[in-house]
C-alpha positions in Angstrom: 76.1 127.6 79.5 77.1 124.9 81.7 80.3 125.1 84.0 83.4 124.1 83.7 84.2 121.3 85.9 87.1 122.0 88.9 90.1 120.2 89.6 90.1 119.2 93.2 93.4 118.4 94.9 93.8 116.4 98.1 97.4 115.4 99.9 97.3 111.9 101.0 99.1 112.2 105.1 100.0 109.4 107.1 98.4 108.4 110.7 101.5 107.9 112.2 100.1 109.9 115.4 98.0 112.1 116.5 100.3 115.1 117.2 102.2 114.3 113.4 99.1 114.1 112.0 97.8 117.4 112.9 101.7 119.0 112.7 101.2 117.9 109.2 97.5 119.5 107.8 98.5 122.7 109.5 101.2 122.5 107.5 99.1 122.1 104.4 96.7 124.9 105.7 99.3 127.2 106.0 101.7 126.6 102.9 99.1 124.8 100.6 96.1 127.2 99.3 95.6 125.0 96.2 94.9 122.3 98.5 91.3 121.4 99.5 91.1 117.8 100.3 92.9 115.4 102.3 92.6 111.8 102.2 94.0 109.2 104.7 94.8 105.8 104.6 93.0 103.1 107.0 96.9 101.4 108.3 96.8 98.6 110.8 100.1 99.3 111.7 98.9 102.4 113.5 96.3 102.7 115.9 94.8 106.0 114.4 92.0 104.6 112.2 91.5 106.6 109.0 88.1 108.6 109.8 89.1 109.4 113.1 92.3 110.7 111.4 90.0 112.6 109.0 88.3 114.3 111.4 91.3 116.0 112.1 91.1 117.7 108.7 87.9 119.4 109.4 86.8 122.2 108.8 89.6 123.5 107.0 89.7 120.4 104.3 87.5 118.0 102.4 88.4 114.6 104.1 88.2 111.1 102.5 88.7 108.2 104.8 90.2 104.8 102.8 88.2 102.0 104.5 89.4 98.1 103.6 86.7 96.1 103.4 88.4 92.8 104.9 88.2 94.8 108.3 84.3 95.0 108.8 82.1 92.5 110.2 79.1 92.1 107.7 77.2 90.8 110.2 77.7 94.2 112.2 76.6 98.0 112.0 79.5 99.7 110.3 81.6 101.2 112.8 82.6 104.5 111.3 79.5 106.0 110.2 78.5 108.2 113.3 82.2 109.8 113.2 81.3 110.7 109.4 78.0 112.4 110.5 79.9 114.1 113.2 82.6 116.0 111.5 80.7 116.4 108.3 82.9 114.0 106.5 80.7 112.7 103.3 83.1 110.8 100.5 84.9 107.7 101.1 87.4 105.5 99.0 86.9 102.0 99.7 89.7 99.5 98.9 89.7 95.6 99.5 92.7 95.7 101.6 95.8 93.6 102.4 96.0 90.8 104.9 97.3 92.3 108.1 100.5 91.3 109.4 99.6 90.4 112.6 97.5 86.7 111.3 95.8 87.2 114.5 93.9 89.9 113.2 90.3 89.6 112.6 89.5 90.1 108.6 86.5 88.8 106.8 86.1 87.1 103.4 84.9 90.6 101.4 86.1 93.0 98.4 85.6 96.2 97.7 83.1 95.6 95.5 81.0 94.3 98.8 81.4 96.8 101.1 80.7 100.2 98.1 77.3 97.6 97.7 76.5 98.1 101.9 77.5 101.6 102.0 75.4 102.8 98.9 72.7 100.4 101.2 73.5 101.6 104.4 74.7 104.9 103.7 73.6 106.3 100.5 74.0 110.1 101.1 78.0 109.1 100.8 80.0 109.8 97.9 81.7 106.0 98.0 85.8 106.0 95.7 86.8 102.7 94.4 90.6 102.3 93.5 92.0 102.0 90.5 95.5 99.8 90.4 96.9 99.8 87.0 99.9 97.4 87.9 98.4 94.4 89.7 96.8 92.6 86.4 96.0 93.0 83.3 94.6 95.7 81.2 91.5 94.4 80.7 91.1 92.5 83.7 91.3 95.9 85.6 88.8 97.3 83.4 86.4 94.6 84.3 87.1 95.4 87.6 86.6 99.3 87.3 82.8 97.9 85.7 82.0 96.1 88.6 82.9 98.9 91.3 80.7 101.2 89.2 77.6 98.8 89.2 78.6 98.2 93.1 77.9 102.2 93.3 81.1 103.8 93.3 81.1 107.2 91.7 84.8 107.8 90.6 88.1 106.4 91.6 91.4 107.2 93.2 94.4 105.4 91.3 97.6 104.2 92.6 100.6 106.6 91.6 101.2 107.2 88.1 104.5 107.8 86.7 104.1 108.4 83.3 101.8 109.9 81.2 101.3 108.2 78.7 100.4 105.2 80.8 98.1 108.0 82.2 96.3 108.3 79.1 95.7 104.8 78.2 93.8 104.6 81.5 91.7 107.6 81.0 90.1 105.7 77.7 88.5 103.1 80.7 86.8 106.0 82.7 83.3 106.4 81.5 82.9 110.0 80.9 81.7 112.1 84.1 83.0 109.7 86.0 85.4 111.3 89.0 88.8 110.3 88.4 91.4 111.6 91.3 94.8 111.0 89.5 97.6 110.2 92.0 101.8 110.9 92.3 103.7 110.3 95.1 107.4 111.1 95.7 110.1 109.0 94.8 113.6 110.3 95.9 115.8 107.2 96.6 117.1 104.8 94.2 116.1 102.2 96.9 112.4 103.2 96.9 112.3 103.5 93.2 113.8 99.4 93.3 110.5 99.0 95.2 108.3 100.4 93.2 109.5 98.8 90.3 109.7 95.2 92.0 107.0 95.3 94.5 104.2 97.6 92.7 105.4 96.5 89.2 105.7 100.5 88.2 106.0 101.9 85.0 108.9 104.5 84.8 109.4 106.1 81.4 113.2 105.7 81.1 114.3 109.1 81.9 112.7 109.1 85.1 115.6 110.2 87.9 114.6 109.9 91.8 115.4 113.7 92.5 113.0 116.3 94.1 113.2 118.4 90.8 112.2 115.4 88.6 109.4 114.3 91.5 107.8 118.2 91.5 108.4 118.2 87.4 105.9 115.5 87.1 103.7 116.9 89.6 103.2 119.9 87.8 101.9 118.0 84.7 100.0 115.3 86.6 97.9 118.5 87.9 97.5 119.8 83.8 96.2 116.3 83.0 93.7 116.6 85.1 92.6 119.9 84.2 92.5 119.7 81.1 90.3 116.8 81.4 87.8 118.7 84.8 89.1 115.7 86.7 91.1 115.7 90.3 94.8 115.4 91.6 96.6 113.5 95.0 99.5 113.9 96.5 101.4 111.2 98.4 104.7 113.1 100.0 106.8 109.8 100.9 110.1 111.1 102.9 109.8 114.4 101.8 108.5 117.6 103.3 104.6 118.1 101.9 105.8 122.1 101.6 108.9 121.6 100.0 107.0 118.6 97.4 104.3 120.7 96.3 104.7 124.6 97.4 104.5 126.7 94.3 102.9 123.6 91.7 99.4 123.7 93.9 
């Protein structure tokens, strides 16, 4: 008889510092028992970079470091792979990244799909993410995309938020079956930030969506059934909310 497949859940935590960042997973340790995973974004408007955040997760959490590709000279060893071997860390999500603010920044002319190929070279003991954005272009344009990232070597995907299941469901007919899929909500609890999502991100709401805790923690709740019910995995991004008071009792 083979094994049901478990739903993972990670909370996605900010670099801001050092001290915050720390403040915040024993936060998760101690309130959180559903969670197992954390994940951290690579921001170059912080100087913490995203594995060495990570390695503040361990041992108590799985840790997946985002790594953009634009920051990472091909011509170089990859910088973050003797911190992964270090703390144990062993899955990544690799994203293409933005242009950094600062134009004085050094970024090089790579995607995603680039840098999954050199870690699945360099690397290959690494579980190696992919995202999945299902507002930036079309339907089947991101499905092409998806293709490519799983030829790269990418074994699953993280997604941008979801706020909507249905929308949820369309994208699950992409996913090649067995492939990981971590299914992603994040908090929305200003009419402000919804504006942003909506204009920015080009979100889909359903139309009773309302930017109240209640309404945020309802959907969380069934975000985590989806996945379930399908052995797939769930994230967390607390945006100007408490983690505890986001998720305690739904994880």
């Amino acid at each position: 008889m083979t094994a049901e497949p478990t739903t993972r859940v990670s909370v996605e935590l900010v670099p801001r510092s050092r001290s915050g960042l720390r403040a915040e997973i024993a936060q998760v340790v101690a309130a959180l028992p559903g969670v197992d995973t954390v994940n951290i974004p690579d921001l170059t408007r912080y100087s913490l970079r995203s594995w060495l955040g990570c390695a503040f997760a361990r041992p108590h959490h799985h840790a997946v470091p985002h790594l953009r590709a634009v920051d990472f000279n091909p011509r170089e060893p990859l910088p973050f792979l003797d911190t992964l071997a270090t703390h144990g860390i062993t899955e990544v999500l690799v994203v293409t990244g933005d242009a950094p603010a600062d134009m004085s920044a050094k970024v090089y002319d790579q995607d995603a799909v680039d840098l999954i190929r050199r870690i699945r070279r360099d690397a290959p003991h690494l579980t190696v993410y992919a995202g999945l954005d299902p507002y930036r272009q079309s339907f089947a344009r991101e499905r092409d995309y998806l293709e490519r990232k799983l030829d790269a070597g990418a074994t699953g995907f993280f997604t941008q938020p979801f706020f909507d299941l249905r929308v949820m469901d369309a994208y699950s007919d992409l996913i090649p079956d067995g492939t990981q899929v971590w299914w992603g909500a994040t908090s929305i609890l200003t009419e402000s930030s919804l504006n942003y999502w909506r204009a920015r991100n080009h979100a889909v709401f359903p139309r009773t969506f309302a930017p109240t805790l209640d309404r945020n923690r309802a959907f969380a709740a069934d975000l985590l059934r989806f996945a379930q019910e399908r052995g797939q995995h769930a994230y967390f991004m607390p945006v100007k909310v408490d983690v505890q008071a986001y998720l305690e009792g739904i994880l």
